[in-house]
C-alpha positions in Angstrom: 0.0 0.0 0.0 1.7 3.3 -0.9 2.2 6.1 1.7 -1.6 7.2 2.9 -2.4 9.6 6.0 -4.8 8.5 8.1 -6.9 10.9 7.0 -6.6 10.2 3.0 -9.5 8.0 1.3 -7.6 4.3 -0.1 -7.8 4.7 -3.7 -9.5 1.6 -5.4 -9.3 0.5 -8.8 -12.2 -2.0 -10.2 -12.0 -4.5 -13.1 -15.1 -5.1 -14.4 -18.0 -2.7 -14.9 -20.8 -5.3 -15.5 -23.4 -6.3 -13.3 -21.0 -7.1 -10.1 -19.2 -3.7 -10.8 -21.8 -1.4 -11.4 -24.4 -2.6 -9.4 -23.0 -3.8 -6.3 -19.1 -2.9 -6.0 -18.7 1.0 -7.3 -21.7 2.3 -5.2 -20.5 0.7 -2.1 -16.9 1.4 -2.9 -17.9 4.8 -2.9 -20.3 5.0 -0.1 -17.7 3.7 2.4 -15.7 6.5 4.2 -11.5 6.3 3.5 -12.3 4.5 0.0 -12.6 6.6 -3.0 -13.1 4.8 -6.4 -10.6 6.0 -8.4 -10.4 3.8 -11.3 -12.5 1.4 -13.6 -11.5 -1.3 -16.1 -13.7 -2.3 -19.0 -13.1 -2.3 -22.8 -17.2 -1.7 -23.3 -17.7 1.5 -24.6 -21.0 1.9 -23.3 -20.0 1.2 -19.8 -17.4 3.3 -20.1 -19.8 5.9 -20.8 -21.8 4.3 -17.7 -19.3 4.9 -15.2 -18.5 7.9 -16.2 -21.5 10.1 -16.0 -22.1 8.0 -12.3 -18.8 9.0 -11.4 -17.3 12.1 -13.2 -14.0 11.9 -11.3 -13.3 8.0 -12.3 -10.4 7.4 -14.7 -11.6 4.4 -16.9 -8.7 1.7 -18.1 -9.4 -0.2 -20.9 -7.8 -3.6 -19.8 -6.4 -4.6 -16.7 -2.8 -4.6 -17.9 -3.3 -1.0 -18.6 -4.8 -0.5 -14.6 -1.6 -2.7 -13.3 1.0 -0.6 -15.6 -0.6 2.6 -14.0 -0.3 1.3 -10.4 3.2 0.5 -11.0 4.2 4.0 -12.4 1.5 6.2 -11.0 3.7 8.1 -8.1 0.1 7.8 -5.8 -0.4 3.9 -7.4 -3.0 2.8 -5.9 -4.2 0.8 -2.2 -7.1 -2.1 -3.5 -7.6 -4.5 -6.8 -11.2 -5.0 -6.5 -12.1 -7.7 -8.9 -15.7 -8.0 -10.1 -15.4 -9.5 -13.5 -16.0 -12.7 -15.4 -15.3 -16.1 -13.1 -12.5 -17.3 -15.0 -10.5 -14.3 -14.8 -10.2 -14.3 -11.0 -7.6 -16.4 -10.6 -5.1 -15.1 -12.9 -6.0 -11.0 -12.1 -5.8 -11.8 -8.4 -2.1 -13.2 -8.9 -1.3 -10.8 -10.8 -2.6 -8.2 -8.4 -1.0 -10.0 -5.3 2.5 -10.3 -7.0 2.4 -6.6 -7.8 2.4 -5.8 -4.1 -1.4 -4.7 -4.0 -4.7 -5.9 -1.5 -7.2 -7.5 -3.5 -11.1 -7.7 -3.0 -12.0 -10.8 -5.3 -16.5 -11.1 -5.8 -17.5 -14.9 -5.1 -16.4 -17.3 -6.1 -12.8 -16.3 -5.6 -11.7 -19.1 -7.8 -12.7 -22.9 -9.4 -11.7 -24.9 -7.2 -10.5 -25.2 -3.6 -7.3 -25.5 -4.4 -7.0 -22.5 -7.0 -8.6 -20.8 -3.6 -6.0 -21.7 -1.3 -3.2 -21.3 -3.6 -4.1 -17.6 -3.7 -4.6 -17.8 0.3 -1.4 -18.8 0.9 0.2 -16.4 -2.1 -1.5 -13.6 0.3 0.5 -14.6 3.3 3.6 -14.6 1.5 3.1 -11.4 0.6 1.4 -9.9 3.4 -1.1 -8.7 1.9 -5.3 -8.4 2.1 -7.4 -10.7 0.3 -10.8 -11.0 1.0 -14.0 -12.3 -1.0 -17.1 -10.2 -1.6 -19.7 -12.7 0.4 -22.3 -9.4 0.5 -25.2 -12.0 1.5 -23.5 -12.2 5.0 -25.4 -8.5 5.3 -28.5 -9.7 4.3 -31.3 -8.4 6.5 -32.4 -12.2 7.3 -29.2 -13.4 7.6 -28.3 -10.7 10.4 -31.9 -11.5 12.1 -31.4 -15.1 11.9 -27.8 -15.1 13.8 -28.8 -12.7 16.4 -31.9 -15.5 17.2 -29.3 -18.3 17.1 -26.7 -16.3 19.3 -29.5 -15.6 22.1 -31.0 -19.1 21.9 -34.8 -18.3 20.8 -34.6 -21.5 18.5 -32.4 -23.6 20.8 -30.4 -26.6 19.3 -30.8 -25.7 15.4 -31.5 -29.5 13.9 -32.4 -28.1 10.6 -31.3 -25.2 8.1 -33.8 -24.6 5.1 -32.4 -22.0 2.7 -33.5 -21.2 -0.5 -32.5 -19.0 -3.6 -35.2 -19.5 -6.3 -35.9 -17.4 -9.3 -39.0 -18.2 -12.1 -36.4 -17.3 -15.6 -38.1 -19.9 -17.8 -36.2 -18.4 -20.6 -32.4 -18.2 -20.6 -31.0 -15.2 -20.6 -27.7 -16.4 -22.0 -24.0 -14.9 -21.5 -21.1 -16.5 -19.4 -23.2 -17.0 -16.0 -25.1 -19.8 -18.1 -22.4 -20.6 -20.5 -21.8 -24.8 -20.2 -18.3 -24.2 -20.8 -16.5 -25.2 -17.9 -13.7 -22.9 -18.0 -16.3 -19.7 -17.7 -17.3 -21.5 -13.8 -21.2 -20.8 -14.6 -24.3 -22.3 -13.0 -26.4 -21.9 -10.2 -24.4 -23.9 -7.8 -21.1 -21.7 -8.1 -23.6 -18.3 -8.8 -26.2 -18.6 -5.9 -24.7 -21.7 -4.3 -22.0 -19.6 -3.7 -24.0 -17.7 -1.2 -26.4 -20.5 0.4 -23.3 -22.4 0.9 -21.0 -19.8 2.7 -24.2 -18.6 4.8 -24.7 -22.4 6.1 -20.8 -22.5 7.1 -20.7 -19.4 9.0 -24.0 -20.3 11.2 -22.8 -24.1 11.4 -19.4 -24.7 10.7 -17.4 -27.1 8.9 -19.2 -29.9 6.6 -18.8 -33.6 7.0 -20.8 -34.8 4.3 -22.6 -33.4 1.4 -25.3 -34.9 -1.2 -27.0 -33.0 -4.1 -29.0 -33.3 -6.9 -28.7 -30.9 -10.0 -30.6 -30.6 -13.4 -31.0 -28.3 -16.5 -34.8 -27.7 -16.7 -35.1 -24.9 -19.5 -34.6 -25.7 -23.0 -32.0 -24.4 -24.3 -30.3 -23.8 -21.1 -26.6 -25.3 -21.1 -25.7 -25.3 -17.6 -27.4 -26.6 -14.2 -30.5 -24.1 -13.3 -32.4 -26.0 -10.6 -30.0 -27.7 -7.8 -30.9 -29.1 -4.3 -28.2 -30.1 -1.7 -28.1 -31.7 1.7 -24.6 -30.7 4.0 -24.9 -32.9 7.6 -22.1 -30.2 9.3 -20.0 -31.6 12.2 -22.4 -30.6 14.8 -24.9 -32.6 13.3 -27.0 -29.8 11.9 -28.3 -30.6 8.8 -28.7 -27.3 6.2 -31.4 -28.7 3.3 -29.8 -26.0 0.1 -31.9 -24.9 -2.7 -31.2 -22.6 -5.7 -33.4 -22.6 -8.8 -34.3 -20.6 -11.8 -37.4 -22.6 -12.3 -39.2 -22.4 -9.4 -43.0 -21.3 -10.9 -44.0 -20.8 -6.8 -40.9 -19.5 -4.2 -40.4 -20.9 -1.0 -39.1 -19.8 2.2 -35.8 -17.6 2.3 -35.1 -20.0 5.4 -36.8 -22.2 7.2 -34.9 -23.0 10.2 -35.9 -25.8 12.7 -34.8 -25.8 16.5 -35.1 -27.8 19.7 -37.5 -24.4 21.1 -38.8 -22.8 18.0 -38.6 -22.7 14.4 -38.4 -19.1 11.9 -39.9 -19.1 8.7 -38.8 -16.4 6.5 -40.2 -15.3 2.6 -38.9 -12.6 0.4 -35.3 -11.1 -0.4 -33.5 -8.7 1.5 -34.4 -5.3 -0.3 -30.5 -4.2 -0.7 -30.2 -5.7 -4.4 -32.8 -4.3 -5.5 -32.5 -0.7 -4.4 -28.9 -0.7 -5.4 -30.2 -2.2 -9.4 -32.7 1.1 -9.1 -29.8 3.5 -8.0 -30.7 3.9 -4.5 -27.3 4.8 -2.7 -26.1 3.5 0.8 -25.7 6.8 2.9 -28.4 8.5 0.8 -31.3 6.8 1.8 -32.3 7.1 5.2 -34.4 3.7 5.9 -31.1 1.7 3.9 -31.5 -2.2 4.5 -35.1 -1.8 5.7 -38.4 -3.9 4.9 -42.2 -3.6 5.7 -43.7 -5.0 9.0 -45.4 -6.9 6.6 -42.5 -9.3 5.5 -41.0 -10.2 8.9 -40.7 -13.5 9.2 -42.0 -15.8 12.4 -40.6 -17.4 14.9 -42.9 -19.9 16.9 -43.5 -23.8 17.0 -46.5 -26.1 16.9 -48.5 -23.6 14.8 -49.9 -24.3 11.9 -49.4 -21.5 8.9 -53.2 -21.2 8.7 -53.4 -20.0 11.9 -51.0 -17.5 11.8 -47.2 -19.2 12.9 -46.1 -17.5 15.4 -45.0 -14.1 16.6 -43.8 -11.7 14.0 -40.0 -11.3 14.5 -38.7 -7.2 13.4 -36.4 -8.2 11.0 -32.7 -6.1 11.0 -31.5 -3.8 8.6 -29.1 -5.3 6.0 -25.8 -3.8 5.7 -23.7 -4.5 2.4 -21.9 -1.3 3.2 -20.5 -3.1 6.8 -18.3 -5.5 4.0 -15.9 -2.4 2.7 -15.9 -0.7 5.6 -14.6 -3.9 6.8 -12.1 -4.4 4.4 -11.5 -0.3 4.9 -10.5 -1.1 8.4 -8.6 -4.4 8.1 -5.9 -1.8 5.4 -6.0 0.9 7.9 -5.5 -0.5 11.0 -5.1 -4.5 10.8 -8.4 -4.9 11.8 -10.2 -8.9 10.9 -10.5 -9.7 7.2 -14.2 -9.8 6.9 -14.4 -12.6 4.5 -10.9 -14.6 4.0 -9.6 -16.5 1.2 -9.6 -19.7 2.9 -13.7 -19.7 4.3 -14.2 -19.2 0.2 -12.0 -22.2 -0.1 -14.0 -24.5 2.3 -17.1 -23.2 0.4 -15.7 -24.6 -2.7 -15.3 -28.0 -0.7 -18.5 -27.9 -0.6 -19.9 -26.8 -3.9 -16.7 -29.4 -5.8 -18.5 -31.9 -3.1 -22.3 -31.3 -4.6 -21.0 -31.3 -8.5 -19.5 -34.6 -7.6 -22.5 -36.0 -5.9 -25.0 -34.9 -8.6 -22.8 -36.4 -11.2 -22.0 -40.0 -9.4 -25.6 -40.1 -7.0 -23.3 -40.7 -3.9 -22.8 -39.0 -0.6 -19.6 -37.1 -0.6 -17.8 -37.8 2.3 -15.2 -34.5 3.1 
């Protein structure tokens, strides 16, 4: 990191202005205090144009190699990589931002395979450096509600983790997220298995065994689009995984089963969605918040005719808690919000489902 007071914003450059750049990175880069976006990468001229009239003081690169050469010779270079384009290119840009000497932010998944993950991990220590994986759903309003109920016991002994992340796209909408090439690491279970997986690690720890089932529904579609899996952790607790673009009638976001209670939530955490209709973190003064009407419940023995329990205020979300995270970890050594190696035991997990949908076993890690 190149000579900062404590008072001067960390100058970020960004690769990739697509959906993971525009949408969720730049606005949160630039909502967190002691960042400052300073430059984007992308060779499309209409987001080019893009980030430029959302942020008139951005320089725009037209390739990465052009963003590293400037870091290198720039006499401010700059203090974060944050890498928000196309899967297969996070491997070799984080590398190549580590062995230039510079902290790197890398959006989900950080890599592959497990191993490209902890390669990367352990290229990080070598150099002292930050790397950290954008796992925003961590902020989700639910999520936050859900561990605060955990942590004070209102469900007692958790037997069962329901989580869902289903979509109704009957059509394909193409591009690399659904490409069947392997190479471009598309699909539902890397995309939004990402997320359901690395939320069930971080209430229930490590896996011990993990069974899936995963099919292409939609004609034409060329990579998996409706996948269930089944992790029994090493606590026992059993997490039942869902993620679908073909789900004609959504479930719960969770349903979660304890020894006291159980918590049934429905509907997304708002923070997507305002961000998509330029809504701005800082800005917005009810940021993270949802209707009475969507808490979920938290009860047991009802039945959902009859109401299911108490309503239960859900939290605010807070994607803007991850960079100021990562903000503070540069500045002052504080915790790596997300590290390189929970990503890596995500992709255990995700490698372990493939392999189980493929071969109709129970992976065993």
């Amino acid at each position: 990191m190149t000579g900062r007071t404590t008072r001067t914003p960390l100058r970020v450059g960004l690769v990739g202005y697509g959906l993971a750049g525009s949408v969720f990175h730049a606005p949160l880069i630039t909502a967190t205090e002691g960042l400052a976006l300073d430059t984007v990468v992308t060779s499309n001229p209409e987001r080019r144009e893009q980030a430029r009239a959302e942020f008139p003081d951005v320089r725009i690169a037209a390739s990465p190699d052009e963003l590293f050469d400037r870091a290198a010779t720039d006499k401010d270079g700059l203090d974060l990589i944050v890498i928000a384009s196309p899967n297969r290119t996070h491997v070799p840009l984080a590398t190549t931002a580590l062995k230039a000497g510079l902290p790197v932010v890398v959006d989900k998944p950080i890599a592959g395979t497990a191993a490209e993950a902890r390669d990367l991990a352990a290229l990080a220590e070598e150099h002292s450096l930050l790397l950290s994986v954008f796992q925003n759903r961590r902020w989700d309003n639910d999520f936050l509600t859900l561990r605060k109920l955990i942590a004070e016991g209102e469900l007692g002994d958790v037997w069962r983790f329901e989580s869902r992340f289903e979509r109704w796209r009957p059509q394909p909408k193409g591009g690399w997220r659904e490409s069947g090439d392997p190479a471009e690491i598309g699909g539902l279970l890397y995309d939004l298995g990402s997320h359901v997986v690395d939320q069930a690690l971080t209430l229930f720890g490590p896996a011990a065994s993990v069974y899936a089932e995963s099919d292409i529904r939609r004609p034409g579609a060329e990579t998996d689009d409706d996948t269930f899996f089944a992790i029994t952790h090493t606590n026992g607790v059993r997490s039942h995984l869902y993620v679908s673009a073909t789900t004609a009638q959504l479930g719960p976001r969770f349903r979660v089963l304890g020894s006291k209670a159980g918590y049934v939530k429905y509907g997304l955490d708002p923070q997507e969605a305002d961000l998509r209709d330029g809504r701005r973190p800082g800005t917005e003064k009810e940021w993270g918040q949802e209707p009475e009407s969507l808490y979920g419940r938290i009860g047991s023995g009802e039945s959902p005719l009859t109401g299911a329990g108490r309503p239960e205020p859900t939290l605010p979300g807070d994607y803007p808690a991850y960079y100021a995270a990562v903000a503070a970890a540069l500045r002052d050594g504080a915790p790596n919000p997300v590290t390189a190696l929970e990503a890596a035991a995500t992709l255990d997990v995700l490698e372990a489902a493939r392999r189980s949908a493929r071969d109709g076993v129970t992976v065993t890690l």
